[in-house]
PDB file of N, CA, C and O in Angstrom:
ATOM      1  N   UNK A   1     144.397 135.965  84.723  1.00  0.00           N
ATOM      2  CA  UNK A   1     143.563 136.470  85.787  1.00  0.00           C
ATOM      3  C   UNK A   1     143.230 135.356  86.784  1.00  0.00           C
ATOM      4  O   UNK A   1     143.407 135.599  87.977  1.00  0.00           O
ATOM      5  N   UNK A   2     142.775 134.185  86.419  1.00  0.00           N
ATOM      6  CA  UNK A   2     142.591 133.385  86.955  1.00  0.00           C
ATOM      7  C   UNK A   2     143.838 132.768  88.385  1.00  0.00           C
ATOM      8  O   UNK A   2     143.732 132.487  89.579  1.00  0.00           O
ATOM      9  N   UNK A   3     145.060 132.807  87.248  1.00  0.00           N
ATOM     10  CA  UNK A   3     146.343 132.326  88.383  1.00  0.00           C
ATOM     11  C   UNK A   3     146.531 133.340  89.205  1.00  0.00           C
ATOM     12  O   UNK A   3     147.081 133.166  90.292  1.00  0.00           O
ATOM     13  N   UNK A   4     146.212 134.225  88.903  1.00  0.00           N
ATOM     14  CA  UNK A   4     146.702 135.135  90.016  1.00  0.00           C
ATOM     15  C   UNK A   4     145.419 135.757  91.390  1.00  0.00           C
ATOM     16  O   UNK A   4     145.711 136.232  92.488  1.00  0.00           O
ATOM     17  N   UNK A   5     144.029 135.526  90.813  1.00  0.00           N
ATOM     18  CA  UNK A   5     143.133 135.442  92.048  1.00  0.00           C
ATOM     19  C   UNK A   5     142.345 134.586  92.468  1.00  0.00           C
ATOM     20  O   UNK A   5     141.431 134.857  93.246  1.00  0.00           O
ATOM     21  N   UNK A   6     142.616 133.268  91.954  1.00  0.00           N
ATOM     22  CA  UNK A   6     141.898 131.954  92.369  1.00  0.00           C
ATOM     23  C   UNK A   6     142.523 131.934  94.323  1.00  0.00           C
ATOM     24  O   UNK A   6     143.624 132.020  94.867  1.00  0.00           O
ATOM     25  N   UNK A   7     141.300 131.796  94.733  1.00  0.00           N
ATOM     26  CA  UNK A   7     141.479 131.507  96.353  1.00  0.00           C
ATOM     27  C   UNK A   7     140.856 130.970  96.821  1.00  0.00           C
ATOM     28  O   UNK A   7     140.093 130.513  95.970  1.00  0.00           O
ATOM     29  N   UNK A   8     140.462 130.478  98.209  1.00  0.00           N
ATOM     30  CA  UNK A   8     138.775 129.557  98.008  1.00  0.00           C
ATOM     31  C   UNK A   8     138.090 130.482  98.620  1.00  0.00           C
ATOM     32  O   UNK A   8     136.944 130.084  98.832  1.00  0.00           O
ATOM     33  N   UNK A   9     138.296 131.617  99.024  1.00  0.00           N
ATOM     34  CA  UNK A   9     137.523 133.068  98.921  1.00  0.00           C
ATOM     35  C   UNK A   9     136.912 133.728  97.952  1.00  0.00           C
ATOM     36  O   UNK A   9     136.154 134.666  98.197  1.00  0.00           O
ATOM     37  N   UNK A  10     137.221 133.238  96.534  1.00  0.00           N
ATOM     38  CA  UNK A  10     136.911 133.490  95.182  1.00  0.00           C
ATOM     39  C   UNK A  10     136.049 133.201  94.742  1.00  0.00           C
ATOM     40  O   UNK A  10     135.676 132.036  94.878  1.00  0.00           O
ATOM     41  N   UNK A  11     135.102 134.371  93.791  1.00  0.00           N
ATOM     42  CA  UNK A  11     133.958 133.392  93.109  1.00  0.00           C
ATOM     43  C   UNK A  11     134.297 134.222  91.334  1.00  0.00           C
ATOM     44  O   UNK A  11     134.499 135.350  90.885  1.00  0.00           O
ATOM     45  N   UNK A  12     134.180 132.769  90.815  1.00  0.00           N
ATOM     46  CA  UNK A  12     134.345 133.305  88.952  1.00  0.00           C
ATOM     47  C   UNK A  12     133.228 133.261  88.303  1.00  0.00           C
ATOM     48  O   UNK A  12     132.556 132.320  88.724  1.00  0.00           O
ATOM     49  N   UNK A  13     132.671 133.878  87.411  1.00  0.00           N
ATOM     50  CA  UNK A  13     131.727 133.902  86.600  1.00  0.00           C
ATOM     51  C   UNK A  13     132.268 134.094  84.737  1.00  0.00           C
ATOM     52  O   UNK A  13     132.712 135.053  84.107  1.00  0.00           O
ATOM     53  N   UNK A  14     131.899 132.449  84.304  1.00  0.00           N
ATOM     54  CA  UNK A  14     132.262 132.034  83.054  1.00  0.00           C
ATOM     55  C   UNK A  14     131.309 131.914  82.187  1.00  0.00           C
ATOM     56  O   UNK A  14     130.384 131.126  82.382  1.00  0.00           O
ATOM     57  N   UNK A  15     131.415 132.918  80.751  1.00  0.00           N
ATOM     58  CA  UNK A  15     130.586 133.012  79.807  1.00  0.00           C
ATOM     59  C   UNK A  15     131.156 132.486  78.949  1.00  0.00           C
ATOM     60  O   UNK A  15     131.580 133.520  78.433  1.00  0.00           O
ATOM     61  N   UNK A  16     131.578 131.642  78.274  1.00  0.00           N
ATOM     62  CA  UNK A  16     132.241 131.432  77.029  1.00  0.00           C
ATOM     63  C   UNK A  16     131.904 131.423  75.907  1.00  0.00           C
ATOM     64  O   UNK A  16     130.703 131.692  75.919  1.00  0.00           O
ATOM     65  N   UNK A  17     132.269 131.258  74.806  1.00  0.00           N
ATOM     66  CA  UNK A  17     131.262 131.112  73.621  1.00  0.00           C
ATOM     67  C   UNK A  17     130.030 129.935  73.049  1.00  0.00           C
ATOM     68  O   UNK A  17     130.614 129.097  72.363  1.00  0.00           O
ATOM     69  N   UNK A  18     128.657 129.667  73.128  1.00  0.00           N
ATOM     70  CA  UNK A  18     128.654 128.218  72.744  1.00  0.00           C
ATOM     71  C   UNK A  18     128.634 128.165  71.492  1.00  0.00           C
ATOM     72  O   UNK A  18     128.670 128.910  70.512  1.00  0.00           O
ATOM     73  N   UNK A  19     128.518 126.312  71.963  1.00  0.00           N
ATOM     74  CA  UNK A  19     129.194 125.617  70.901  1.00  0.00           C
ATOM     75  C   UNK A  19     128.718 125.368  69.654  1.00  0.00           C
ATOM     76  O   UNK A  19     128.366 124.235  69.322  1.00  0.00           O
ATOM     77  N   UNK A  20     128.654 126.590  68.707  1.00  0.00           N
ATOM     78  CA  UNK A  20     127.913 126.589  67.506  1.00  0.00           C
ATOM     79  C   UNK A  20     128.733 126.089  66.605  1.00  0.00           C
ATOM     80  O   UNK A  20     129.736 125.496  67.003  1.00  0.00           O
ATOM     81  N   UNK A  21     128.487 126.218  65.273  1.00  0.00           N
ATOM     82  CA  UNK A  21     129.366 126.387  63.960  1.00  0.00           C
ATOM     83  C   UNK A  21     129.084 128.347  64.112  1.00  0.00           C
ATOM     84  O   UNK A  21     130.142 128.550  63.517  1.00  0.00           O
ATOM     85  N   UNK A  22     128.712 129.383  64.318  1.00  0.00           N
ATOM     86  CA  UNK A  22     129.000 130.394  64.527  1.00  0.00           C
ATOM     87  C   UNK A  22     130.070 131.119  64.799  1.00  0.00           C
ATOM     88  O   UNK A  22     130.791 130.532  65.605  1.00  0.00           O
ATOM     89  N   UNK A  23     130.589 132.429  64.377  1.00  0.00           N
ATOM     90  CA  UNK A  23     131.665 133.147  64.719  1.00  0.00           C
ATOM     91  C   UNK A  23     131.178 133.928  65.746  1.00  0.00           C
ATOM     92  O   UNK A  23     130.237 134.717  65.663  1.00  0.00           O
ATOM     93  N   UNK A  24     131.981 133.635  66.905  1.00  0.00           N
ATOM     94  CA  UNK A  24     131.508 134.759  67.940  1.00  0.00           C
ATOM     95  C   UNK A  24     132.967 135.729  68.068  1.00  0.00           C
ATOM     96  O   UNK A  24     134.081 135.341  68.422  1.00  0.00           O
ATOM     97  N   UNK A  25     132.555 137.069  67.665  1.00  0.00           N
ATOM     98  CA  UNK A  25     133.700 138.208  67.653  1.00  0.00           C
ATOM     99  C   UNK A  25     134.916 137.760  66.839  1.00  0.00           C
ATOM    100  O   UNK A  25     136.041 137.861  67.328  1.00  0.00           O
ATOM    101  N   UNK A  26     134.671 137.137  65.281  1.00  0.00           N
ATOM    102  CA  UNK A  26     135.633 136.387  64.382  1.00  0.00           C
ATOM    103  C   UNK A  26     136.370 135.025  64.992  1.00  0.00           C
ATOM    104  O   UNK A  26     137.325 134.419  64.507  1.00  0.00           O
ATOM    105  N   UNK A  27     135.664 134.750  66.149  1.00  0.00           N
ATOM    106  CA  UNK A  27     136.584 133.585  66.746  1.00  0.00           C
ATOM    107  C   UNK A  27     135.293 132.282  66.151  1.00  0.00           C
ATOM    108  O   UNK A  27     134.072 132.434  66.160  1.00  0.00           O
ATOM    109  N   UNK A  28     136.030 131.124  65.705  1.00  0.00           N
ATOM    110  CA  UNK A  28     135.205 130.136  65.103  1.00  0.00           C
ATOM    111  C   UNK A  28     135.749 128.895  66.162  1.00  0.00           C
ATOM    112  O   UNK A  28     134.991 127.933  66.041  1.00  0.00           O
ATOM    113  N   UNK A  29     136.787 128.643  67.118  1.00  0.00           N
ATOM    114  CA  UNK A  29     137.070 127.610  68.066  1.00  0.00           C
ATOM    115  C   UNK A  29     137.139 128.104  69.311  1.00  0.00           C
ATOM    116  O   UNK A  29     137.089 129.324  69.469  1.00  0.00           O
ATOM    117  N   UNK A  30     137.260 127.262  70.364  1.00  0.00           N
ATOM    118  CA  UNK A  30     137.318 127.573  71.760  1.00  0.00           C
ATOM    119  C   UNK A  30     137.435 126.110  72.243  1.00  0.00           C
ATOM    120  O   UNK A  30     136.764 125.094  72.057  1.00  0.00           O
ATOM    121  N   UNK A  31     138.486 126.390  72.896  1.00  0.00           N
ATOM    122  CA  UNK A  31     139.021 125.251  73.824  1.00  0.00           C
ATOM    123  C   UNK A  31     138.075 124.676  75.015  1.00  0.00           C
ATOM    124  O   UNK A  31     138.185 125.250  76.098  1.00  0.00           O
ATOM    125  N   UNK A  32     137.555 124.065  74.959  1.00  0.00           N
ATOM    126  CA  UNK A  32     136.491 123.593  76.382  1.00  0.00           C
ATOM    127  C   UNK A  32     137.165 122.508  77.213  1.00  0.00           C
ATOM    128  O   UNK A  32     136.773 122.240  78.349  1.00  0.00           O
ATOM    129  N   UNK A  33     138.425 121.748  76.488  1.00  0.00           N
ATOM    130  CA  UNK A  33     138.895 121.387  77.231  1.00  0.00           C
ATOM    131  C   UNK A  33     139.813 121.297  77.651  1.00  0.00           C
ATOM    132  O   UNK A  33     140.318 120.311  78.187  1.00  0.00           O
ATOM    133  N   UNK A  34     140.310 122.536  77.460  1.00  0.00           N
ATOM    134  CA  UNK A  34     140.928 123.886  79.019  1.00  0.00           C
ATOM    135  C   UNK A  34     140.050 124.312  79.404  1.00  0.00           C
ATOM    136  O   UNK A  34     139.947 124.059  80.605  1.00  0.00           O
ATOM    137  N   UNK A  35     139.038 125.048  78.919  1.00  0.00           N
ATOM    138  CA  UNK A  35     137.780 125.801  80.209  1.00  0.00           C
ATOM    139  C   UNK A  35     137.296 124.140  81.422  1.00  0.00           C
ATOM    140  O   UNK A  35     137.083 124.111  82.634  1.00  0.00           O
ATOM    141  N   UNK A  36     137.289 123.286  80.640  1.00  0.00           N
ATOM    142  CA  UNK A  36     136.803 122.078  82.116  1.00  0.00           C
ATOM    143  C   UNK A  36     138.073 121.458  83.250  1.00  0.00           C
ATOM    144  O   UNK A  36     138.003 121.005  84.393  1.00  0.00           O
ATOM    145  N   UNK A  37     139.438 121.744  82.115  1.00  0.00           N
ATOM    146  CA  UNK A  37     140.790 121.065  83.389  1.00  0.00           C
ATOM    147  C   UNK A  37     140.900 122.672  83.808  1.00  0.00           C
ATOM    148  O   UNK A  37     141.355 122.511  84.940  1.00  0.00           O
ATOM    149  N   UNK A  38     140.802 123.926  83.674  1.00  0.00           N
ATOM    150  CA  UNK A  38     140.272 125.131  84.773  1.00  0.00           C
ATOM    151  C   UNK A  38     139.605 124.469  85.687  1.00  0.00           C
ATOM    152  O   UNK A  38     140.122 123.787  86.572  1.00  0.00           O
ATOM    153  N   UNK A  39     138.329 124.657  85.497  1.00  0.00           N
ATOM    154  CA  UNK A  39     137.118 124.231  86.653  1.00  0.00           C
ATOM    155  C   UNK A  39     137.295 123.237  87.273  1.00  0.00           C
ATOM    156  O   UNK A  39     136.750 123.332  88.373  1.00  0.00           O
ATOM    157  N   UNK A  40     137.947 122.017  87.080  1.00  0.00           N
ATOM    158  CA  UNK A  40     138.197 121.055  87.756  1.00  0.00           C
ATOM    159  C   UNK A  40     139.669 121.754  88.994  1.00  0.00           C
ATOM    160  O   UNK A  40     139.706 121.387  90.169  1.00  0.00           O
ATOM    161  N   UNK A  41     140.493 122.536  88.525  1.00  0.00           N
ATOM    162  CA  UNK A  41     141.711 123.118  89.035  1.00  0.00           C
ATOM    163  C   UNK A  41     141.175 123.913  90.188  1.00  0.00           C
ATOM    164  O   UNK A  41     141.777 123.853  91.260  1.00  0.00           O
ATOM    165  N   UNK A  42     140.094 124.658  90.069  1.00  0.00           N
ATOM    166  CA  UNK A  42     139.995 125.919  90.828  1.00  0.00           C
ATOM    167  C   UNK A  42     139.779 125.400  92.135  1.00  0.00           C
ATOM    168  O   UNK A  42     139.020 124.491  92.470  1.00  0.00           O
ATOM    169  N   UNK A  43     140.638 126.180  92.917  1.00  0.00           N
ATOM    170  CA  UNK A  43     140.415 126.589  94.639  1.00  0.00           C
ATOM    171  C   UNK A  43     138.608 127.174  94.596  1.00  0.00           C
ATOM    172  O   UNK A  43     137.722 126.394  94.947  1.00  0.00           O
ATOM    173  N   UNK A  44     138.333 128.364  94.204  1.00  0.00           N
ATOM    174  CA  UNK A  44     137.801 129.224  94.465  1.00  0.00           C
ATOM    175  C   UNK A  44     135.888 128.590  93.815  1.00  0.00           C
ATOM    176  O   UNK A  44     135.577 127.462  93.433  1.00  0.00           O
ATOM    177  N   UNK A  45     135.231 129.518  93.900  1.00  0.00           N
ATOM    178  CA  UNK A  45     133.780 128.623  93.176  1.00  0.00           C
ATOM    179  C   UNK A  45     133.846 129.374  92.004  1.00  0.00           C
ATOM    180  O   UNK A  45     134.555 130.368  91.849  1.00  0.00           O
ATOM    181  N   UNK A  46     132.722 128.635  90.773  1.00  0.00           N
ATOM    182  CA  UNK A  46     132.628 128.860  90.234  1.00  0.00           C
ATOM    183  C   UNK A  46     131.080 128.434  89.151  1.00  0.00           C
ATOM    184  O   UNK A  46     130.583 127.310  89.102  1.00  0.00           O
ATOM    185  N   UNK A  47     130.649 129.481  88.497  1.00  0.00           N
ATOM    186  CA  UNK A  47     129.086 129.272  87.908  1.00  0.00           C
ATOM    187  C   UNK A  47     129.429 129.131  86.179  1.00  0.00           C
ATOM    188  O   UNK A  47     130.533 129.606  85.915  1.00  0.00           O
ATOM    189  N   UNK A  48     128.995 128.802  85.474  1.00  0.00           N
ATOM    190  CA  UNK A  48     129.436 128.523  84.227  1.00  0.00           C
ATOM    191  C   UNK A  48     128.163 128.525  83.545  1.00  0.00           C
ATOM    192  O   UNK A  48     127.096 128.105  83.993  1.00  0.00           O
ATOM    193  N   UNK A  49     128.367 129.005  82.494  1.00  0.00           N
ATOM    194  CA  UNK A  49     126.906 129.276  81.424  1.00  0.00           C
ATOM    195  C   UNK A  49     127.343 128.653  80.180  1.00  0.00           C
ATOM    196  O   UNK A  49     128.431 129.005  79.725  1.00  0.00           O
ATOM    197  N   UNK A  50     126.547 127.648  79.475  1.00  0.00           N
ATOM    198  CA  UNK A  50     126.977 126.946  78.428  1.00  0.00           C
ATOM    199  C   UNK A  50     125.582 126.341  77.693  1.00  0.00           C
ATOM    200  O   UNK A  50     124.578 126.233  78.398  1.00  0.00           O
ATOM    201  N   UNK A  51     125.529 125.976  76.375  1.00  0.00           N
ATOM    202  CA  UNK A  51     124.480 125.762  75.715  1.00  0.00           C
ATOM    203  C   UNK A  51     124.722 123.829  76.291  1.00  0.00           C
ATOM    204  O   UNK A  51     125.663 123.146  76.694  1.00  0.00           O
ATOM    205  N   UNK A  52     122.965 123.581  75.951  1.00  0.00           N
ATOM    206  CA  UNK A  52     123.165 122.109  76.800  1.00  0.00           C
ATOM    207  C   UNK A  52     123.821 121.258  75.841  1.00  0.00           C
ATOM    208  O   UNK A  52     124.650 120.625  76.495  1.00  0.00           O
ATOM    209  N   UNK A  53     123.869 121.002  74.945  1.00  0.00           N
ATOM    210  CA  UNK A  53     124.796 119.915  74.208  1.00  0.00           C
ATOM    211  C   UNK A  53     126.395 120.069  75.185  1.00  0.00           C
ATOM    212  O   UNK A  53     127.305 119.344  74.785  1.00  0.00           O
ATOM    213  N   UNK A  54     126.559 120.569  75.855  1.00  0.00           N
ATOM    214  CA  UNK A  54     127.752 120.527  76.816  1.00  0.00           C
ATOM    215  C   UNK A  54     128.019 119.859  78.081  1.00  0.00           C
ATOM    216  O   UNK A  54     128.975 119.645  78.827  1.00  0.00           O
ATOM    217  N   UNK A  55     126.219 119.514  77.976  1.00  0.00           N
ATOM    218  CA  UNK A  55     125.964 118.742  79.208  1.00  0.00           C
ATOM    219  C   UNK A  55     127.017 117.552  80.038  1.00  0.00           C
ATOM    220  O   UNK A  55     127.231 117.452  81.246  1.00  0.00           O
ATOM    221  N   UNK A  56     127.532 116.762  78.949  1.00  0.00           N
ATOM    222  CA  UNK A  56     128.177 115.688  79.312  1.00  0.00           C
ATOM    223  C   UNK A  56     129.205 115.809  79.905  1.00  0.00           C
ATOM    224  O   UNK A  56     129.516 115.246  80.955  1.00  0.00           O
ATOM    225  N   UNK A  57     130.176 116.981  78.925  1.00  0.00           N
ATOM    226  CA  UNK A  57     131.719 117.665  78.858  1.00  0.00           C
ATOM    227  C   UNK A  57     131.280 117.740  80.497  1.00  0.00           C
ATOM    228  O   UNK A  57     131.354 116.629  81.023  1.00  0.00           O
ATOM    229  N   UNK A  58     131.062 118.278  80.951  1.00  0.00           N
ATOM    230  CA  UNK A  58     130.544 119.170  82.635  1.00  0.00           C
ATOM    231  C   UNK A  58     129.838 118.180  83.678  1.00  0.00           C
ATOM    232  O   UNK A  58     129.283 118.718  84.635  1.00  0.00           O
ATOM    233  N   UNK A  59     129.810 116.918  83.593  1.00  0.00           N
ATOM    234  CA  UNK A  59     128.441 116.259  83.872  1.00  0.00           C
ATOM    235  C   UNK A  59     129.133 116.223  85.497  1.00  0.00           C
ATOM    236  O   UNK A  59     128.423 116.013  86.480  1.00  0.00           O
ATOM    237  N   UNK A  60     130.547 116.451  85.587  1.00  0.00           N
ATOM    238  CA  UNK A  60     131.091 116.267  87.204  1.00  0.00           C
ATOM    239  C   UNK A  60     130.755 117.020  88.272  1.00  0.00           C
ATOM    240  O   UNK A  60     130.942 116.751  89.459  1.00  0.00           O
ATOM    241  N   UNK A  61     130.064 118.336  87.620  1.00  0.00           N
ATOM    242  CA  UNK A  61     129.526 119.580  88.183  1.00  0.00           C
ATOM    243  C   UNK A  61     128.290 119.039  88.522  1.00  0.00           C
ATOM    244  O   UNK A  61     127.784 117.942  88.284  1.00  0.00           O
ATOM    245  N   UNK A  62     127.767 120.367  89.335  1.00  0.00           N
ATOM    246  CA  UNK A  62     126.531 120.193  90.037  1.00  0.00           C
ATOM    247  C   UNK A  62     125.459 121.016  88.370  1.00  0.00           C
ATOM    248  O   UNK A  62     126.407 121.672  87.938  1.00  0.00           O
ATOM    249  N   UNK A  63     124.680 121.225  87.695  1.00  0.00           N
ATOM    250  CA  UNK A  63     124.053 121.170  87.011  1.00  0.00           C
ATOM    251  C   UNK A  63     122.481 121.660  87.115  1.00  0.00           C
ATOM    252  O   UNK A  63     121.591 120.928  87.551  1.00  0.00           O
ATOM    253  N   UNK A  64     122.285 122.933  86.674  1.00  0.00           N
ATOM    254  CA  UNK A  64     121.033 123.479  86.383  1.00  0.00           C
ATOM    255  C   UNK A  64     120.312 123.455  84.434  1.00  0.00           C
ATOM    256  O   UNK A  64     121.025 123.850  83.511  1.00  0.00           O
ATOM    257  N   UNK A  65     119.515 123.163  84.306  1.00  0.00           N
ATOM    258  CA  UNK A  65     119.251 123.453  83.132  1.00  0.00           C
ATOM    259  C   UNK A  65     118.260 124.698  82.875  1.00  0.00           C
ATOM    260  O   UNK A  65     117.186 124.663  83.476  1.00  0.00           O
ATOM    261  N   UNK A  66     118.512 125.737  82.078  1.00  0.00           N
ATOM    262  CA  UNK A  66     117.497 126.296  81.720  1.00  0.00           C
ATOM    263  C   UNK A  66     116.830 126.686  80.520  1.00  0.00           C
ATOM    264  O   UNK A  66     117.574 127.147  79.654  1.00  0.00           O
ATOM    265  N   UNK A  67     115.467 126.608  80.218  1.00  0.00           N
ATOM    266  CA  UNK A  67     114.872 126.462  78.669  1.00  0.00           C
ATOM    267  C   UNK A  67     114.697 128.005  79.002  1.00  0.00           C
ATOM    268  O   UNK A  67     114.299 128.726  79.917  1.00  0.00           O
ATOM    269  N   UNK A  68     115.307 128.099  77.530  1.00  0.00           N
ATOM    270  CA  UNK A  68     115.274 129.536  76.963  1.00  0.00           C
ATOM    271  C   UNK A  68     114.627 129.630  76.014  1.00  0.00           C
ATOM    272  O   UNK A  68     114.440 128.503  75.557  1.00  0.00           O
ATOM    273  N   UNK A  69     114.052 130.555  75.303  1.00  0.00           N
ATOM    274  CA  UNK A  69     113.325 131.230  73.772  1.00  0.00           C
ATOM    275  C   UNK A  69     114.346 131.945  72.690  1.00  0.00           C
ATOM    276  O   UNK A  69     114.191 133.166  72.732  1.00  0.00           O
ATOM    277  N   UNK A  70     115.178 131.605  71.894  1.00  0.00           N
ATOM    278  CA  UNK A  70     115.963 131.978  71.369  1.00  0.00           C
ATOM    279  C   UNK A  70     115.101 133.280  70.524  1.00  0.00           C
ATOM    280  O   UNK A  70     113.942 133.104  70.146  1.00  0.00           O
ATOM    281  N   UNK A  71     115.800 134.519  70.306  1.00  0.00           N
ATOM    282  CA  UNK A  71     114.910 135.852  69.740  1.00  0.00           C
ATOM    283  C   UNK A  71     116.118 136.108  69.099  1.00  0.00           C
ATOM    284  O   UNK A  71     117.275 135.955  69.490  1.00  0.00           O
ATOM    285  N   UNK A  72     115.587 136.592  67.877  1.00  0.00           N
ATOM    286  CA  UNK A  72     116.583 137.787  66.732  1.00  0.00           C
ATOM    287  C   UNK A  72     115.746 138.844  66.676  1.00  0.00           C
ATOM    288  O   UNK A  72     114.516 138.881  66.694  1.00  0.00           O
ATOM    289  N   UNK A  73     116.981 140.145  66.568  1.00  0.00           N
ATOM    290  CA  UNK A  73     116.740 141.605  66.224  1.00  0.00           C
ATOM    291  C   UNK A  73     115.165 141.454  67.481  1.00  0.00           C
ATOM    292  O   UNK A  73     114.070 141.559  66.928  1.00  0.00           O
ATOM    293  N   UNK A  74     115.165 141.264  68.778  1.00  0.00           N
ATOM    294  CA  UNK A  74     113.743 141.747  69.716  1.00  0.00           C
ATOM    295  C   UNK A  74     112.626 140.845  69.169  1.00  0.00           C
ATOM    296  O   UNK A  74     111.615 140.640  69.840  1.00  0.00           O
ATOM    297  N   UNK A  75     112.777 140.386  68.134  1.00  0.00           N
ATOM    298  CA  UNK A  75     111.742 138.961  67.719  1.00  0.00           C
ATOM    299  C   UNK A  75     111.604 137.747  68.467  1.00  0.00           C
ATOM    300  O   UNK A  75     112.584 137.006  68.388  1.00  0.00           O
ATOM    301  N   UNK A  76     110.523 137.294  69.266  1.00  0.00           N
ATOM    302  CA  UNK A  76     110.962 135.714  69.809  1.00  0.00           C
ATOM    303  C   UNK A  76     110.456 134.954  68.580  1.00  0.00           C
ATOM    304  O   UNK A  76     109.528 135.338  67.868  1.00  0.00           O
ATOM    305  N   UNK A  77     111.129 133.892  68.419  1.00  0.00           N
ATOM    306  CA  UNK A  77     110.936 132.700  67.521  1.00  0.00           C
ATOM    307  C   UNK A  77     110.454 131.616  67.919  1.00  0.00           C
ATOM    308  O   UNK A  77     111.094 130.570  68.024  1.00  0.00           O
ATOM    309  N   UNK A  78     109.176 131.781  68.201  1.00  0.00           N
ATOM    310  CA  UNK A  78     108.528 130.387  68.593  1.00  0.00           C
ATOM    311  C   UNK A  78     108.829 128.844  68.764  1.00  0.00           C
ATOM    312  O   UNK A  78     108.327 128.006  69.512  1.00  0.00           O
ATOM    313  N   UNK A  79     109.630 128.779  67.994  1.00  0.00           N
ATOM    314  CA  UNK A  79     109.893 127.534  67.113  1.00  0.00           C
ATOM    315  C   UNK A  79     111.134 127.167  67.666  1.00  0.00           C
ATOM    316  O   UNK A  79     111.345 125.964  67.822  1.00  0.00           O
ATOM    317  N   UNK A  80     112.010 128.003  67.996  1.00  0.00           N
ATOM    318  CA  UNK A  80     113.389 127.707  68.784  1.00  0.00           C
ATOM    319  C   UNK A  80     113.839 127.714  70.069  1.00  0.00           C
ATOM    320  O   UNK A  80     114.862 128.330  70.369  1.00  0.00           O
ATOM    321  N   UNK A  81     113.308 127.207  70.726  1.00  0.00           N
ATOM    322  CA  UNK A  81     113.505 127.609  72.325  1.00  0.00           C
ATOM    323  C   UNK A  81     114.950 126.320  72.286  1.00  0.00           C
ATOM    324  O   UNK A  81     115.244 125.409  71.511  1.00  0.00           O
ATOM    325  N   UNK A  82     115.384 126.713  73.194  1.00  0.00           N
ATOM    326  CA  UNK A  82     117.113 125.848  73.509  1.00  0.00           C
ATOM    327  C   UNK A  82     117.124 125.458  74.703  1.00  0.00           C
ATOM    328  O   UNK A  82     116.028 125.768  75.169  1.00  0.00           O
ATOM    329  N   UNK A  83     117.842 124.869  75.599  1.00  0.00           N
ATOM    330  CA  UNK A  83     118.097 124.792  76.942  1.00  0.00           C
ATOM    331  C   UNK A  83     119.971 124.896  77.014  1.00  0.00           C
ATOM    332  O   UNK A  83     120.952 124.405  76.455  1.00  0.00           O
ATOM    333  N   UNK A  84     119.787 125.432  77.604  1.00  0.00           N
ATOM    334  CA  UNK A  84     121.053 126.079  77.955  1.00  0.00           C
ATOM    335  C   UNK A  84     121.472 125.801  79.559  1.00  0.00           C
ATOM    336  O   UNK A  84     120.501 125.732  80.313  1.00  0.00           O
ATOM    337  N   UNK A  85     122.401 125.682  79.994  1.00  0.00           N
ATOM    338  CA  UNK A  85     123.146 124.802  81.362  1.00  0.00           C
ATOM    339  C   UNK A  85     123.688 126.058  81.926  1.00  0.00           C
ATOM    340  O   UNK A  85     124.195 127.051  81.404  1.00  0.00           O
ATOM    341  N   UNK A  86     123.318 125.571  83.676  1.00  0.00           N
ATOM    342  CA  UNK A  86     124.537 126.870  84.526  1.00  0.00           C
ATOM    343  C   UNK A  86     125.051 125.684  85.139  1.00  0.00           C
ATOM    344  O   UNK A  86     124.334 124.829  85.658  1.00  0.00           O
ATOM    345  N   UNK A  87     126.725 125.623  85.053  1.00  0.00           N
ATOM    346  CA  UNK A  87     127.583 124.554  85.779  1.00  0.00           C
ATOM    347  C   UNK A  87     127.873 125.160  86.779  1.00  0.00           C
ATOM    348  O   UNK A  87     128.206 126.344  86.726  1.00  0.00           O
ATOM    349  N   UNK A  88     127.798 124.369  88.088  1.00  0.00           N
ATOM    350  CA  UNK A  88     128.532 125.286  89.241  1.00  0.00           C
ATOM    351  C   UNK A  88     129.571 124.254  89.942  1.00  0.00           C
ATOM    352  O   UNK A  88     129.234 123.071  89.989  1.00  0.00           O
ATOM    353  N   UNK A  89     130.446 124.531  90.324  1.00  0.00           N
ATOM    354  CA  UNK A  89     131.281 123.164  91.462  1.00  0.00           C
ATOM    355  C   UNK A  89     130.990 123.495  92.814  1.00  0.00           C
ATOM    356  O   UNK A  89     131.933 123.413  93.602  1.00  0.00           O
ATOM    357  N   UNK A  90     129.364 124.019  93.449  1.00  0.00           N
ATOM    358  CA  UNK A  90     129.243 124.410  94.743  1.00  0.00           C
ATOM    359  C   UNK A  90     127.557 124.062  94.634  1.00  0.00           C
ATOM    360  O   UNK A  90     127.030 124.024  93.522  1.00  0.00           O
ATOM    361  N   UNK A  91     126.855 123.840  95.740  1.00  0.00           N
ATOM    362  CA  UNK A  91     125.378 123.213  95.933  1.00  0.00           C
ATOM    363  C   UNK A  91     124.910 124.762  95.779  1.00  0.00           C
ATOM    364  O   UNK A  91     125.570 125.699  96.228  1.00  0.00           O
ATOM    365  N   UNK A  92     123.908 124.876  95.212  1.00  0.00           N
ATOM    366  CA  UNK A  92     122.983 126.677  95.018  1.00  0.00           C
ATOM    367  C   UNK A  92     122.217 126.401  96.220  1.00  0.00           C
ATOM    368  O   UNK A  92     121.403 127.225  96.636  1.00  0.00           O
TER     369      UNK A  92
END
């Protein structure tokens, strides 16, 4: 999808999995570094959502952080709040 509508008319929006020891949808790896030589590749813009321990991998990007409240089953968990990163390669 990417090779075929990257333009600098383009805007992508990237969720990937983070970077737990977790299975997300039976998948236990994910390449991040192909998702960063992507983002470094692209013509077009692009926003990226990633847990912050990713911070560094991305640090070439422009960089938002946001503290979140991690919740199970509609429960918030006091105790776990995370910060989690939006990467963009464009000024917000």
């Amino acid at each position: 999808m990417i090779k075929i509508y990257d333009k600098e008319n383009t805007f992508f929006f990237f969720d990937p999995p983070y970077d737990t020891d977790l299975k997300y949808n039976g998948i236990t790896t994910f390449d991040y570094d192909e998702l960063l030589n992507t983002c470094k590749n692209l013509k077009g813009k692009f926003l990226l959502t990633l847990n912050g321990e990713m911070r560094d991998k991305f640090s070439e990007f422009n960089i938002v952080e946001n503290k979140v409240a991690h919740t199970i089953n509609g429960w918030k968990d006091k105790d776990n709040s995370r910060t989690e990163i939006i990467v963009l390669n464009y000024v917000a």
